[in-house]
N, C-alpha and C positions, 0 to 999 in steps of 0.2 A: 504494500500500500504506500500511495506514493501524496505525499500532500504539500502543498506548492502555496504560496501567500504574497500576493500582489497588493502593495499597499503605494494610493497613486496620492504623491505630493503636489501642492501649491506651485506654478509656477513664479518663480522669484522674478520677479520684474526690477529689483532694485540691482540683483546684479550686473543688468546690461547694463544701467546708469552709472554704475562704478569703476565699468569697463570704460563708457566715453570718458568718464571724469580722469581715469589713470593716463588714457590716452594723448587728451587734452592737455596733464601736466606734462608726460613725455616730450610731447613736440614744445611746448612754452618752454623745457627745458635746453632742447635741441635748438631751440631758434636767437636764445641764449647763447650759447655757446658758439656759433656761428658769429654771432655780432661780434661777440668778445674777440676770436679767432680774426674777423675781420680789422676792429680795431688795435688790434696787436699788430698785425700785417702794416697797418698804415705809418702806428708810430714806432715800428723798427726803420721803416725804410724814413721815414721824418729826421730820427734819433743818427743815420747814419748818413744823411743829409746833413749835418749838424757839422758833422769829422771831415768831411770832404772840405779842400782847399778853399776856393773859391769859396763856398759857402758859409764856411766856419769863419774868417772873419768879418762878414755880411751879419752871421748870426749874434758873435760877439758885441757889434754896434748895435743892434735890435733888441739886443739882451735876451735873446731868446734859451730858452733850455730844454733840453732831453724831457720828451716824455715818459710817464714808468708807463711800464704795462701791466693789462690786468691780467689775473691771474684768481682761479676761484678753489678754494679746496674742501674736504667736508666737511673741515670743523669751522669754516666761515658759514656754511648753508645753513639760513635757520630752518627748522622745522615748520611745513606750511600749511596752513591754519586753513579748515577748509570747512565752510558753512553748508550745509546742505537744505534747501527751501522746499517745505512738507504744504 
């Protein structure tokens, strides 16, 4: 004798919503880091413009100086606060 028990749950709808939401922060993260990646690209090659002959004492009279770059690590990331509207 053979006995078998089909018990049919609720489908969860809040999962898909936690799926865009994770998504969502993914790419907002990804599109970050792209910017940053980009503004590093520009003030390297700005920063080595600076050293260059011709320009370095042009930058000297302008008083210009070296930009830093950014840079993000985990222990800067705060923890992101996310409000969910019921």
């Amino acid at each position: 004798m053979l006995r078998a028990i089909i018990e049919r749950y609720p489908d969860l709808k809040a999962s898909e919503s936690f799926l865009r939401l994770q998504q969502a922060l993914v790419d907002a993260e990804q599109r970050i880091a792209l910017a940053r990646d980009y503004f590093n690209e520009i003030a390297t090659f700005y920063n080595t413009r600076l050293e260059i002959v011709p320009d370095r004492f042009v930058a000297g009279l302008a008083r210009l100086h070296p930009a830093t770059l950014m840079s993000a690590s985990d222990f800067e990331r705060a923890p992101v606060q996310v409000k969910l509207a019921s």
